[in-house]
Backbone as JSON, one array per atom type, in Angstrom:
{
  "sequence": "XXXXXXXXXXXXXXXXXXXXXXXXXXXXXXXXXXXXXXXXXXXXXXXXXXXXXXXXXXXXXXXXXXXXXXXXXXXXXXXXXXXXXXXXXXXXXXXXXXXXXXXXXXXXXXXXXXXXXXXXXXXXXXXXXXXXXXXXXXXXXXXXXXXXXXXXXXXXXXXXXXXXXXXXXXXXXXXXXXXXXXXXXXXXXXXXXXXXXXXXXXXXXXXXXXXXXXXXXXXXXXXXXXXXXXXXXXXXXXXXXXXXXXXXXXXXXXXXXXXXX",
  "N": [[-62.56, 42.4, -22.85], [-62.1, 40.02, -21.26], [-59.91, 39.76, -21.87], [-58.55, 42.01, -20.41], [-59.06, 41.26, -18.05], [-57.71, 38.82, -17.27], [-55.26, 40.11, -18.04], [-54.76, 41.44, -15.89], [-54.48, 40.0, -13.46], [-52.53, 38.64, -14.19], [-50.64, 40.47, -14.2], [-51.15, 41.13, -11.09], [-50.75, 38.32, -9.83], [-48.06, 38.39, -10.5], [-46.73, 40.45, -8.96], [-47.69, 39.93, -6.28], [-46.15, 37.72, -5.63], [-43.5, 38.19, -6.35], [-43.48, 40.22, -4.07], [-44.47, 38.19, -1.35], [-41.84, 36.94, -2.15], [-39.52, 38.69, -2.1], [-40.16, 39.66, 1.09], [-39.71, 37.1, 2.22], [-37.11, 36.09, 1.79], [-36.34, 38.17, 2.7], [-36.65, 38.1, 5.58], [-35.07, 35.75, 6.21], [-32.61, 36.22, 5.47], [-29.09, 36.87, 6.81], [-26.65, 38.55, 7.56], [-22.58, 38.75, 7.92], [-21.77, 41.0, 9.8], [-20.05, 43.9, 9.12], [-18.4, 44.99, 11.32], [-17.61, 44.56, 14.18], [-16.91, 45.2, 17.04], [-16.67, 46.1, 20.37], [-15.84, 49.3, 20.4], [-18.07, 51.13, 19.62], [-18.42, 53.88, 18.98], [-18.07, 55.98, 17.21], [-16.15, 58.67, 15.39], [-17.59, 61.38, 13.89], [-17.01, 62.64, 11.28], [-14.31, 62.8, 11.92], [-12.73, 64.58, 14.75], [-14.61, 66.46, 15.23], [-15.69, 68.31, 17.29], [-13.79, 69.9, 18.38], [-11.88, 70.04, 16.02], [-11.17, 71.04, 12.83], [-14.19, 69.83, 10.33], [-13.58, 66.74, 8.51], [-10.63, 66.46, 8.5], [-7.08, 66.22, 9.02], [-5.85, 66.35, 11.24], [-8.48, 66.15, 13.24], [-9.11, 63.42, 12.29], [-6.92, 61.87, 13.42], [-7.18, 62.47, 16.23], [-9.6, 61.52, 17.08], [-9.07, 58.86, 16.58], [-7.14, 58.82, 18.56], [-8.71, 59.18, 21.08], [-9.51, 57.14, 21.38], [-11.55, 55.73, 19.76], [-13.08, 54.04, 17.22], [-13.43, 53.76, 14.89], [-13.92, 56.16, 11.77], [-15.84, 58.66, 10.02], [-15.58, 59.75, 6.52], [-16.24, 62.38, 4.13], [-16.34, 62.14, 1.39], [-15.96, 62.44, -2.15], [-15.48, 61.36, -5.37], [-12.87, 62.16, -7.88], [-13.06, 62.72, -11.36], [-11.52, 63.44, -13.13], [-9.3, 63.81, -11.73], [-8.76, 61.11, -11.08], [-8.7, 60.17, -8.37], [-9.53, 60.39, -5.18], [-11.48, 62.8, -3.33], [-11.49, 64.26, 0.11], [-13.92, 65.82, 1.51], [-16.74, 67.62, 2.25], [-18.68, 68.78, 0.78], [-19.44, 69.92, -2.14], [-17.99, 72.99, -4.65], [-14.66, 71.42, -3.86], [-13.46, 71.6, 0.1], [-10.88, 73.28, 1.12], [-7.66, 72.49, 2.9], [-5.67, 73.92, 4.89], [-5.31, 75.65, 2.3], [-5.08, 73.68, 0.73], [-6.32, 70.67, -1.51], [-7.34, 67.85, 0.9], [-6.79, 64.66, 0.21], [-7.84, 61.21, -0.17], [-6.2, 59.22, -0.46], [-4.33, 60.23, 1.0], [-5.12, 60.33, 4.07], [-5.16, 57.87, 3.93], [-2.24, 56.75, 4.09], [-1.74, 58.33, 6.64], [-3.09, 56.8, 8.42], [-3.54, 54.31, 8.22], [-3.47, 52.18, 9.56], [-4.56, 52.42, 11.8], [-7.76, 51.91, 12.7], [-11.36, 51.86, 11.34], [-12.67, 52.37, 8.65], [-15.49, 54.5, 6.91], [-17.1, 55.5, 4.66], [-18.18, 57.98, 3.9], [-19.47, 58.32, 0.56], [-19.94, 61.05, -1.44], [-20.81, 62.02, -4.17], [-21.84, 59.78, -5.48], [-24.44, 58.89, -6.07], [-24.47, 60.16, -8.45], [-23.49, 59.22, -10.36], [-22.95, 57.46, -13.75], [-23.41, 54.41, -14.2], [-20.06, 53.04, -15.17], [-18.88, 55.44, -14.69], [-19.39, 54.9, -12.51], [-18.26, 52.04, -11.33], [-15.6, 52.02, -12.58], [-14.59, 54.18, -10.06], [-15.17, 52.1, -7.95], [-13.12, 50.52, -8.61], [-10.74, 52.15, -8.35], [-10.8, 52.5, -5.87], [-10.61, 50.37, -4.38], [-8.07, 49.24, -5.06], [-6.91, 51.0, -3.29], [-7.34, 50.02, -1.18], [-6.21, 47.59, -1.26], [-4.09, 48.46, -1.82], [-3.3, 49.86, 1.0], [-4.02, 48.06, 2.74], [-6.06, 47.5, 3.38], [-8.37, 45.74, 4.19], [-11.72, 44.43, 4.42], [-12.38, 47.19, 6.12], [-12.71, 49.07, 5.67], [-15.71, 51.33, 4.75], [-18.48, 52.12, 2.06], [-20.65, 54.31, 1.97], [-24.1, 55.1, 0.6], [-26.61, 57.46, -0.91], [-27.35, 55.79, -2.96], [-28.61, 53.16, -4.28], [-28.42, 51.73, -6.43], [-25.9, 52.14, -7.93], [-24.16, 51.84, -5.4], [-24.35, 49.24, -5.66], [-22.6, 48.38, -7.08], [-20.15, 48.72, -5.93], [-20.34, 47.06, -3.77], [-20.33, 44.93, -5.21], [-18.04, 44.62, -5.73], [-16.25, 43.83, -4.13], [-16.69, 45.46, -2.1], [-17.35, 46.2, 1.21], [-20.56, 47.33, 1.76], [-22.83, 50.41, 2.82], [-26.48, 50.8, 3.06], [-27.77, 53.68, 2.76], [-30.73, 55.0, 4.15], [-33.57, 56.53, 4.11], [-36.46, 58.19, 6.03], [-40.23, 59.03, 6.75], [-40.12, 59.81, 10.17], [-42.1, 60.9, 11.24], [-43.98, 59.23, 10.36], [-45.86, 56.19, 9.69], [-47.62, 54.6, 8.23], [-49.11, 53.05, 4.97], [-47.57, 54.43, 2.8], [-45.05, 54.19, 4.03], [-44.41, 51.77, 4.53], [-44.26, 50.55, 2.37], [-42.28, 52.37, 1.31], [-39.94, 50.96, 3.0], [-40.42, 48.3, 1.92], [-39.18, 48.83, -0.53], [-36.26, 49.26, 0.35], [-35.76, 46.75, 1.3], [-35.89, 44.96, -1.09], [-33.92, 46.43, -2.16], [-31.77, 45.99, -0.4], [-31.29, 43.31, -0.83], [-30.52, 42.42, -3.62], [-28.51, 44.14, -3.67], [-26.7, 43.04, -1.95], [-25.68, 44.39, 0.54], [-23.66, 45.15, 3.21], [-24.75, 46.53, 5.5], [-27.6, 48.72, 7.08], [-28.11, 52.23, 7.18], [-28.81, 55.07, 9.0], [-30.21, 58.41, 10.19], [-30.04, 58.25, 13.41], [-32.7, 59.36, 14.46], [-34.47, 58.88, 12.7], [-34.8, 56.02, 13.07], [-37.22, 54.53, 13.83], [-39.5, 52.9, 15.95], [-41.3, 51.08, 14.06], [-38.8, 50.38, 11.96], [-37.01, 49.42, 13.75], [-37.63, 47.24, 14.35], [-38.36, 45.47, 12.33], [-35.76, 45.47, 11.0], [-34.04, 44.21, 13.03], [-32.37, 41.56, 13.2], [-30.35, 42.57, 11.41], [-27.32, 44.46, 10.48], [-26.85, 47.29, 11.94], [-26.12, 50.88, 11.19], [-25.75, 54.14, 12.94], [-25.99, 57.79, 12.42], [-26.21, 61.19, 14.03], [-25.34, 61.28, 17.25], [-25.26, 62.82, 19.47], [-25.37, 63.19, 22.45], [-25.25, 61.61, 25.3], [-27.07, 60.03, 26.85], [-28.97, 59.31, 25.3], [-26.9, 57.68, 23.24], [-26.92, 55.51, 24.93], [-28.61, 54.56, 24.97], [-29.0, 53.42, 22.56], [-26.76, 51.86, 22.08], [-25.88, 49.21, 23.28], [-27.55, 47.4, 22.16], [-27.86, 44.86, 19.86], [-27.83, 44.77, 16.99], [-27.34, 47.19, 16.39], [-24.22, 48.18, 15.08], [-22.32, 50.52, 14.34], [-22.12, 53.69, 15.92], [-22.33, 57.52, 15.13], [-20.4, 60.05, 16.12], [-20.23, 63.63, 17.11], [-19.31, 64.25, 19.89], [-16.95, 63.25, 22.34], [-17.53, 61.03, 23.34], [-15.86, 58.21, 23.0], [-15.09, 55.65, 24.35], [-17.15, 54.37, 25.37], [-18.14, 51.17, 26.31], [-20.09, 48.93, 24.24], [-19.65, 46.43, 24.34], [-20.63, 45.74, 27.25], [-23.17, 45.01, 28.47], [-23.26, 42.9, 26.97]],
  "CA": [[-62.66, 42.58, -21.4], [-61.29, 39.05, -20.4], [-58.3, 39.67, -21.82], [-57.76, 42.8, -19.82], [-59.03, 40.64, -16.24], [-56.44, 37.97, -17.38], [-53.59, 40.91, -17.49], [-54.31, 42.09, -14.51], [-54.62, 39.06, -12.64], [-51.18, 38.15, -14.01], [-49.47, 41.15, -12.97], [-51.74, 41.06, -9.79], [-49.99, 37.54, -9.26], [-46.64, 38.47, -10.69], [-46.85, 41.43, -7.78], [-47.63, 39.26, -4.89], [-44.86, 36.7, -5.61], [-42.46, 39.27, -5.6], [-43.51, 40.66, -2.28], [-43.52, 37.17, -0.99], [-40.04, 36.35, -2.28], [-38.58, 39.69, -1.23], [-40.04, 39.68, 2.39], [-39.13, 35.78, 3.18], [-36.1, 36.03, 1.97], [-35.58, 39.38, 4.16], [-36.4, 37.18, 6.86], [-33.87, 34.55, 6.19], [-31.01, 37.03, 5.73], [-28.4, 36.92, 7.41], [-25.53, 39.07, 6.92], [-21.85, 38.81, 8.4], [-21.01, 42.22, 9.89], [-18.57, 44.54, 8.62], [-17.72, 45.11, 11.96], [-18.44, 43.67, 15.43], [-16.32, 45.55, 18.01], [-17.28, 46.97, 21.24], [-16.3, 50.61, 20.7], [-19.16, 51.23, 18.48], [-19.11, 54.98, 18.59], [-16.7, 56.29, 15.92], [-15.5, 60.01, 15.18], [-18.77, 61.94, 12.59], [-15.94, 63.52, 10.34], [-13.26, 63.2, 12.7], [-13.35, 64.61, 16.0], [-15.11, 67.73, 15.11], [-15.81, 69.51, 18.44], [-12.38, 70.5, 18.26], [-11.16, 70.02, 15.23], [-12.14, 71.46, 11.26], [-14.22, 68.94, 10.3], [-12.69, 66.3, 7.73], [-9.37, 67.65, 8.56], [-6.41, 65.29, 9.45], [-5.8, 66.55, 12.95], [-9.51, 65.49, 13.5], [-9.41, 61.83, 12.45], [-6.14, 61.51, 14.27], [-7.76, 62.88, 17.6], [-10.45, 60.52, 17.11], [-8.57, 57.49, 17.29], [-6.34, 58.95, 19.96], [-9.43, 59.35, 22.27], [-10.49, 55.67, 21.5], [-12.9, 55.64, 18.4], [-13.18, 52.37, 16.75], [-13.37, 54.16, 12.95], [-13.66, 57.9, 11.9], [-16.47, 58.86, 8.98], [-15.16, 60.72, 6.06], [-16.94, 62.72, 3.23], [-15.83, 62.11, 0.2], [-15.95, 62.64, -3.93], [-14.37, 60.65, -6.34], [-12.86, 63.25, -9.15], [-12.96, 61.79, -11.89], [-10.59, 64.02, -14.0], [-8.05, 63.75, -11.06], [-8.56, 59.83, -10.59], [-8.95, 60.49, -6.72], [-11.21, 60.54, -3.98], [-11.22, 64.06, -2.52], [-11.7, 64.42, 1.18], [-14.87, 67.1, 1.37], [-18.57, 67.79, 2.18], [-19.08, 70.02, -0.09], [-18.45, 71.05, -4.12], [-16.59, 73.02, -4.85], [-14.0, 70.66, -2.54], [-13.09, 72.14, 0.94], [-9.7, 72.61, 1.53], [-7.32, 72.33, 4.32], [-4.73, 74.92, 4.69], [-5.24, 75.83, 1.43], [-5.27, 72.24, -0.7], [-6.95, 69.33, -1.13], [-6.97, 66.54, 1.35], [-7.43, 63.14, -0.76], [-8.54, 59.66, 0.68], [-5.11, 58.51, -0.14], [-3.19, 60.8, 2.55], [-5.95, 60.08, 4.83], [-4.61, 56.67, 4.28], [-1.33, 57.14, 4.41], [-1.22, 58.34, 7.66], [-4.05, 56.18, 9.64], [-4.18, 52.73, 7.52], [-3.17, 51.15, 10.86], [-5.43, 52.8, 13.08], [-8.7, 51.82, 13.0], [-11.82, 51.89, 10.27], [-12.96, 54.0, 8.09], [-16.74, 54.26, 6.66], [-16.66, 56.3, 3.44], [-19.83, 58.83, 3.23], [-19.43, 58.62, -0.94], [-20.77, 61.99, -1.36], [-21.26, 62.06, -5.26], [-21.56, 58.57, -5.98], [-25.59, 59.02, -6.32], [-24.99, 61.55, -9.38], [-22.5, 58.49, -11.19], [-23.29, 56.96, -14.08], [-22.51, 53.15, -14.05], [-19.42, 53.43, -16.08], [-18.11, 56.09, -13.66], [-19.18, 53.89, -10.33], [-17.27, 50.86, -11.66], [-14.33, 53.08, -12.03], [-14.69, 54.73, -8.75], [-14.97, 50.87, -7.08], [-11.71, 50.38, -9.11], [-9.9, 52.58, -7.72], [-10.86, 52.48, -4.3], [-10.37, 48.78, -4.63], [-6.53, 49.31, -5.47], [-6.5, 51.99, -2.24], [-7.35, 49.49, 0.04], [-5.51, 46.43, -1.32], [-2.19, 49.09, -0.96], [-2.56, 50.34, 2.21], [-3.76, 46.27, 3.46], [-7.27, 47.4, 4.13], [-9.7, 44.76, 3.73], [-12.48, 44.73, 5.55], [-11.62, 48.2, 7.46], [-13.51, 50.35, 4.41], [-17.43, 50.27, 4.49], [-18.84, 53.08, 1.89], [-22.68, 54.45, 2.19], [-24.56, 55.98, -0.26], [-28.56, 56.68, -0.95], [-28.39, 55.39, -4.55], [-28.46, 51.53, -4.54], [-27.72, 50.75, -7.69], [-24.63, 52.64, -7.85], [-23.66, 51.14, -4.32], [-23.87, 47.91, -5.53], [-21.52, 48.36, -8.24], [-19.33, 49.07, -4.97], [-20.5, 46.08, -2.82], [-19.79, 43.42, -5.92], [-16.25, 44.91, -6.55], [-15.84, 43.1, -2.88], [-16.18, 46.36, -0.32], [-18.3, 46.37, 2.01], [-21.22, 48.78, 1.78], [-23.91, 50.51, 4.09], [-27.16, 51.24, 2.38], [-28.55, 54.96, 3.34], [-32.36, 54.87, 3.54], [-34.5, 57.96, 4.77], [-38.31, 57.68, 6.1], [-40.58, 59.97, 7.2], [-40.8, 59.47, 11.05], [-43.17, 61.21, 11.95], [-45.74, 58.74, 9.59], [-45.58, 54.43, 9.59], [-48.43, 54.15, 7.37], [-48.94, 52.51, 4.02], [-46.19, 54.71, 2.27], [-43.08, 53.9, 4.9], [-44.14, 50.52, 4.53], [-44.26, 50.67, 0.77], [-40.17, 52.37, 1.18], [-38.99, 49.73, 3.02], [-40.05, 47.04, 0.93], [-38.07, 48.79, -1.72], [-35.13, 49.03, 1.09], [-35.86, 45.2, 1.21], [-35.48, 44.7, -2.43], [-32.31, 46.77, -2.67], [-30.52, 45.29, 0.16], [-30.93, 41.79, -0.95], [-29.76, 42.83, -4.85], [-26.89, 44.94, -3.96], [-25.63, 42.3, -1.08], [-24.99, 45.36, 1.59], [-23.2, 44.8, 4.36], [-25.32, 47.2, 6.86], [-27.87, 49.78, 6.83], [-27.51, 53.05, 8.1], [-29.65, 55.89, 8.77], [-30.1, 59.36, 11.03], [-30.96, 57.87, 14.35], [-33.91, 60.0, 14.79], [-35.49, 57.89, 11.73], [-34.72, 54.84, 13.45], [-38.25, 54.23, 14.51], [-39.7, 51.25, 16.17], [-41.42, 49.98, 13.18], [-37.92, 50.18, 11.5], [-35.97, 48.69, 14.57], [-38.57, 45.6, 14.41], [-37.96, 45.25, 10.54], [-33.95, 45.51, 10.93], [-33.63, 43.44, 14.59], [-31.75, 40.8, 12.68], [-29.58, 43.14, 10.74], [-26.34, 45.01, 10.93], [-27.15, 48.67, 11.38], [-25.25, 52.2, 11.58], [-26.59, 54.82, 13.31], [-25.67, 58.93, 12.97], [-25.21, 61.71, 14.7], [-25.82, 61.41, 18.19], [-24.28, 63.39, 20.83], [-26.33, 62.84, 24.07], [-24.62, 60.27, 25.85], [-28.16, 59.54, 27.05], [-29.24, 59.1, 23.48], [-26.3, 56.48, 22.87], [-26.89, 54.79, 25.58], [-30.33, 53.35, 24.47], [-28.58, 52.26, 21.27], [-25.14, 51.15, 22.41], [-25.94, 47.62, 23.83], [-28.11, 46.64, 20.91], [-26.5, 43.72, 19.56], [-27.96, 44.71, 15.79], [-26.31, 48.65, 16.42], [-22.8, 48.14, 15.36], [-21.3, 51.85, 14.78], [-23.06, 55.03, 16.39], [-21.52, 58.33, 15.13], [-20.49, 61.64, 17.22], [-18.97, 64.75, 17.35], [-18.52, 64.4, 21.02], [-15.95, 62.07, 22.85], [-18.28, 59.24, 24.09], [-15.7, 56.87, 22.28], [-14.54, 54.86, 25.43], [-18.01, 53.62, 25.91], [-17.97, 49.85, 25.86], [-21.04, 47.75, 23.6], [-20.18, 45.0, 24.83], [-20.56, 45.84, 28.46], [-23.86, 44.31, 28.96], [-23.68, 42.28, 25.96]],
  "C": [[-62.01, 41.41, -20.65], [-60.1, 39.16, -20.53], [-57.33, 40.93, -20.86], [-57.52, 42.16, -18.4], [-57.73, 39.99, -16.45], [-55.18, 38.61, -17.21], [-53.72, 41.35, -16.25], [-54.48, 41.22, -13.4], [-53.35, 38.39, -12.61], [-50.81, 39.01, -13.26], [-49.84, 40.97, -11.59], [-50.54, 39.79, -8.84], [-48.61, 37.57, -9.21], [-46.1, 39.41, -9.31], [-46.72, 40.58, -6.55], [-46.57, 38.01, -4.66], [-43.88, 37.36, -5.35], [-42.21, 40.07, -3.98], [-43.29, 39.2, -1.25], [-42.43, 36.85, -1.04], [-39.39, 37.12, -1.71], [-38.8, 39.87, 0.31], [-39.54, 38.32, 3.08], [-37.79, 35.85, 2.87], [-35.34, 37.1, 2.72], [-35.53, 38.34, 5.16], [-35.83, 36.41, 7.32], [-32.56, 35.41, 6.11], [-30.42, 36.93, 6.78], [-27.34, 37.28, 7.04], [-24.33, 39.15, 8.08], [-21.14, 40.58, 8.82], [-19.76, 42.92, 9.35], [-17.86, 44.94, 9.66], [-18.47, 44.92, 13.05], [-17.77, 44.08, 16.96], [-17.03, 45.85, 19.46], [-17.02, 48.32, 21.13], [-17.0, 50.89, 19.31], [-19.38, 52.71, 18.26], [-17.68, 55.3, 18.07], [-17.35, 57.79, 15.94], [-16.62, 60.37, 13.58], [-17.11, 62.74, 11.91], [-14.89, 63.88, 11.48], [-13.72, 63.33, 13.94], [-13.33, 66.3, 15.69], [-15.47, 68.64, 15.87], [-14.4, 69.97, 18.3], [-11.62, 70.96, 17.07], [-12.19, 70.36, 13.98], [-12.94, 70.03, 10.74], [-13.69, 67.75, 8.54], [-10.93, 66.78, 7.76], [-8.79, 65.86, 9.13], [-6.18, 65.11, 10.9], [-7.34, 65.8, 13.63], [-9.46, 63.92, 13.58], [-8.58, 61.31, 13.34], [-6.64, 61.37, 15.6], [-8.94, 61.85, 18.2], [-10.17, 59.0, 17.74], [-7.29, 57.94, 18.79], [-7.26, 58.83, 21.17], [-10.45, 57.9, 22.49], [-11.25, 55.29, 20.36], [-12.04, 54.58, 17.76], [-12.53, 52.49, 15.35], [-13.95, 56.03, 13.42], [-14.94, 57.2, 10.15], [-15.98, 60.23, 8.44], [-16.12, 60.82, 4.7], [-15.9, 62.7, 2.01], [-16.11, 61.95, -1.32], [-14.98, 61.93, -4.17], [-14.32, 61.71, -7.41], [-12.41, 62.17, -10.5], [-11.66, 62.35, -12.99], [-9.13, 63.66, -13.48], [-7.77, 62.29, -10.53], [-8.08, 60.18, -8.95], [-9.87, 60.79, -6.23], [-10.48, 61.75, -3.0], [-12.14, 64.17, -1.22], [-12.61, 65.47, 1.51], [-16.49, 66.74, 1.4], [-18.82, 67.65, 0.98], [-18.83, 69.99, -1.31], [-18.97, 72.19, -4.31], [-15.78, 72.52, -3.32], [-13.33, 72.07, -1.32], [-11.29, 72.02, 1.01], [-9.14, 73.29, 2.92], [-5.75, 72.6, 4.01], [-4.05, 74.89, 2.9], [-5.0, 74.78, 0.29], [-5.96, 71.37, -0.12], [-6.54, 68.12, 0.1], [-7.68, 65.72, 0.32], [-7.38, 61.91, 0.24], [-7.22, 58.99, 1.08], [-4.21, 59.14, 1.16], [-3.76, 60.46, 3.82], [-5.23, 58.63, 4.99], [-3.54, 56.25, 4.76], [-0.84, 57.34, 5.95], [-1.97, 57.68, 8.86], [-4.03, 55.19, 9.38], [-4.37, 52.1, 8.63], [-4.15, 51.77, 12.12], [-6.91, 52.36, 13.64], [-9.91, 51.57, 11.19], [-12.13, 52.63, 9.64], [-14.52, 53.92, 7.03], [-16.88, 55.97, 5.57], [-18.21, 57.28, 2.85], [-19.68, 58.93, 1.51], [-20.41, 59.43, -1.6], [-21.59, 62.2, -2.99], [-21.04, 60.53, -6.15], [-22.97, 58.66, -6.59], [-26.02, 59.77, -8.07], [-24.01, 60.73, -10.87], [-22.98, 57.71, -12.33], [-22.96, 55.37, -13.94], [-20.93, 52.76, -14.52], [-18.27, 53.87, -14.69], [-18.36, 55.46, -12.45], [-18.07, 52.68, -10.64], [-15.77, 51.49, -11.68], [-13.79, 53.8, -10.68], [-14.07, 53.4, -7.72], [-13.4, 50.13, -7.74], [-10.69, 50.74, -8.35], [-9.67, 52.47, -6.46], [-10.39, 51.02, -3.67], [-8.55, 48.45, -4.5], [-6.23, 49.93, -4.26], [-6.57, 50.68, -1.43], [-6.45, 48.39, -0.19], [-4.36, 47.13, -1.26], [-1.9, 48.92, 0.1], [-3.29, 48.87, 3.0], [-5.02, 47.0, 4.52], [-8.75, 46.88, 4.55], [-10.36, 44.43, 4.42], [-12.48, 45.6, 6.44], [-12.86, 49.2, 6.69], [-14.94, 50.21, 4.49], [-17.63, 51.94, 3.63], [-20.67, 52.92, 1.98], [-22.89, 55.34, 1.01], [-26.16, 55.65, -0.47], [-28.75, 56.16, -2.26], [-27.64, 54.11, -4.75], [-27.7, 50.92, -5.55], [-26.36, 50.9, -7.74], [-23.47, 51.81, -6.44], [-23.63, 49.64, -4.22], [-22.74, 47.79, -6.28], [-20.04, 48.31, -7.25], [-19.54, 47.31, -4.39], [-19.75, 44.81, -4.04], [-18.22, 43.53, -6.41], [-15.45, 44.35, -5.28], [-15.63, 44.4, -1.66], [-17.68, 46.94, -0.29], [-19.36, 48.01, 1.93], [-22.53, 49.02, 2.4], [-24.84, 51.4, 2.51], [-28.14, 52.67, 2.79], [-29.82, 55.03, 3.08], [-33.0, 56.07, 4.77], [-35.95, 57.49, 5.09], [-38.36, 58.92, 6.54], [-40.85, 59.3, 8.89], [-41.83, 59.56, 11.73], [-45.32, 60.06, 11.13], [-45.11, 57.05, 9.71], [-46.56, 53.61, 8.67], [-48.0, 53.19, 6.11], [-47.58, 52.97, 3.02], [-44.55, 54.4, 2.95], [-43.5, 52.37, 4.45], [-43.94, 49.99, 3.43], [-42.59, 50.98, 0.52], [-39.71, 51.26, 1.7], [-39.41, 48.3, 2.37], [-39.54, 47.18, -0.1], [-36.61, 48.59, -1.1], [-35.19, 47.58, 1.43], [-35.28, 44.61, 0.35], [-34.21, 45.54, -2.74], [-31.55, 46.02, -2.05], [-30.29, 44.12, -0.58], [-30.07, 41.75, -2.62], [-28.56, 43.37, -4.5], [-26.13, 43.72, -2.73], [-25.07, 43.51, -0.17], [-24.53, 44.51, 2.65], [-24.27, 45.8, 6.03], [-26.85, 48.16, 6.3], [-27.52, 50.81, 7.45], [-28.24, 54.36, 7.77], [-29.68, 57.4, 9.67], [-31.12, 58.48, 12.23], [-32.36, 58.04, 14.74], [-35.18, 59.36, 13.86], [-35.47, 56.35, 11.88], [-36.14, 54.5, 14.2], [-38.89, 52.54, 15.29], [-40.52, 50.02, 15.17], [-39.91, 49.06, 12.4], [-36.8, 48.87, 12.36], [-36.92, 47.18, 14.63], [-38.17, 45.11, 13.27], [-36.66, 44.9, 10.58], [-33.6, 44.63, 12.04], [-32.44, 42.47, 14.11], [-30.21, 41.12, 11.65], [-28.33, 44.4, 10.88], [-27.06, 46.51, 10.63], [-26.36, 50.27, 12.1], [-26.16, 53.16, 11.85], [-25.9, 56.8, 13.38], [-26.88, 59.94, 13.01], [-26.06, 62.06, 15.96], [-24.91, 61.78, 19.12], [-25.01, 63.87, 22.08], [-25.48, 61.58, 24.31], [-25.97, 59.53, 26.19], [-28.81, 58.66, 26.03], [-28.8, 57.37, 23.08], [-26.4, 55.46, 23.71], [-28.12, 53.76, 25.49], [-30.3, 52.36, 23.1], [-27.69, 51.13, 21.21], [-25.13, 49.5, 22.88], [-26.99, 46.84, 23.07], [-27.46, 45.76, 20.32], [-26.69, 44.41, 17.9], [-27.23, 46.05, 15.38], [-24.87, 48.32, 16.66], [-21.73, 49.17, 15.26], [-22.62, 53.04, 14.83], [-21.73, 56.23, 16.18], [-21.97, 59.39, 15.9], [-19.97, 62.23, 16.88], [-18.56, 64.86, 18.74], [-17.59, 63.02, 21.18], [-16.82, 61.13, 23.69], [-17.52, 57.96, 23.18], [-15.16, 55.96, 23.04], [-15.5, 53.91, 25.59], [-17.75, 52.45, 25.32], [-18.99, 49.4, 25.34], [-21.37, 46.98, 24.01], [-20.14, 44.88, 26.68], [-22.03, 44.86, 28.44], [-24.14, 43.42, 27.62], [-23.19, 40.58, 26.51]]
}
């Protein structure tokens, strides 16, 4: 019987050190943005009121109407060594073929940023993510995009394999809003303990789960916010100093950030 108190008094202590270490050192974080502009509202898959969404005409339209960066969905194939432009699998295409990441590049490198929804990165083994951050790695050092790229994904581990290959990455974390109890507070001290392991550059979540426990927790931290199309909406986020891209499908990309900043 003592020897069981004694184990459970270690782990007991091994437990509460860990939560200490991982919440002070949340608190000391400090992370250099991946991006710090004033037009903070960027193009949800282009500029999709108009346009198919992921489509080229879209992202173009995007930055024509002002948008900072454009968010694109994308797969890495692994058969076809490429990152295919698409929600969905089986990939969407666009007038009848694939768009890939690289044409995407091709014809925007110079335009603006680009924030990489990495749709089947979650389903990768390690192996295949390291490969993935390979390649993508080589895309951006072509088209001379460093620091322009941020990818997101909800499976940490995999997304660090991304963040330590040197590109920037947003960590996708879900809650329940409608609850703040013991279990949300229980997720984000695992969203605590991932960020600080994988080294993210942001988080980034569906606004609507941006709650005020969360926005108290994050105040200090770079964070992405989609899909909001209320101008009203963005306007309660937009001059946040810690809200650095808000996505849309409408054209609110003129608004300025740093207007009352």
């Amino acid at each position: 019987m003592k020897k069981f108190f004694a184990s459970a008094l270690t782990a007991l202590l091994i437990v509460l050190s860990l939560v200490f270490y991982v919440n002070i050192s949340f608190s000391r974080l400090r992370v250099t943005p991946f991006y710090d502009d004033c037009s903070k509202v960027w193009g949800h898959a282009g500029y999709s009121k108009e346009y198919e969404v992921n489509s080229l005409p879209g992202y173009k339209q995007a930055f024509d109407l002002g948008a900072g960066g454009v968010e694109l969905d994308v797969h890495y194939d692994l058969d076809l060594d490429r990152f295919i432009v698409s929600h969905d699998f089986p990939y969407d295409k666009r007038d009848g073929r694939l768009l890939t990441l690289e044409e995407v590049m091709t014809e925007l490198a110079g335009r603006g940023y680009f924030w990489l929804d990495f749709k089947n990165l979650k389903r990768m083994k390690t192996r295949e993510a390291k490969r993935a951050a390979r390649r993508l790695s080589d895309l951006i050092q072509h088209f001379n995009l460093n620091n322009r790229v941020i990818v997101e994904s909800k499976n940490a581990l995999n997304l660090a394999v991304i963040s330590r290959a040197g590109i920037p990455a947003s960590y996708w974390i879900n809650v329940n809003r409608k609850k703040e109890g013991f279990e949300t507070k229980l997720r984000v001290f695992g969203f605590k303990a991932m960020f600080l392991y994988g080294r993210f550059s942001a988080f980034s979540l569906d606004h609507r789960n941006y709650t005020p426990y969360l926005q108290k927790t994050f105040k200090n931290l770079p964070v992405h916010l989609f899909t909001i199309n209320s101008e009203e909406k963005i306007l309660e986020y937009l001059y946040r100093e810690n809200v650095k891209v808000i996505l849309s499908d409408e054209n609110f990309f003129g608004l300025d950030g740093c207007a009352r900043q």
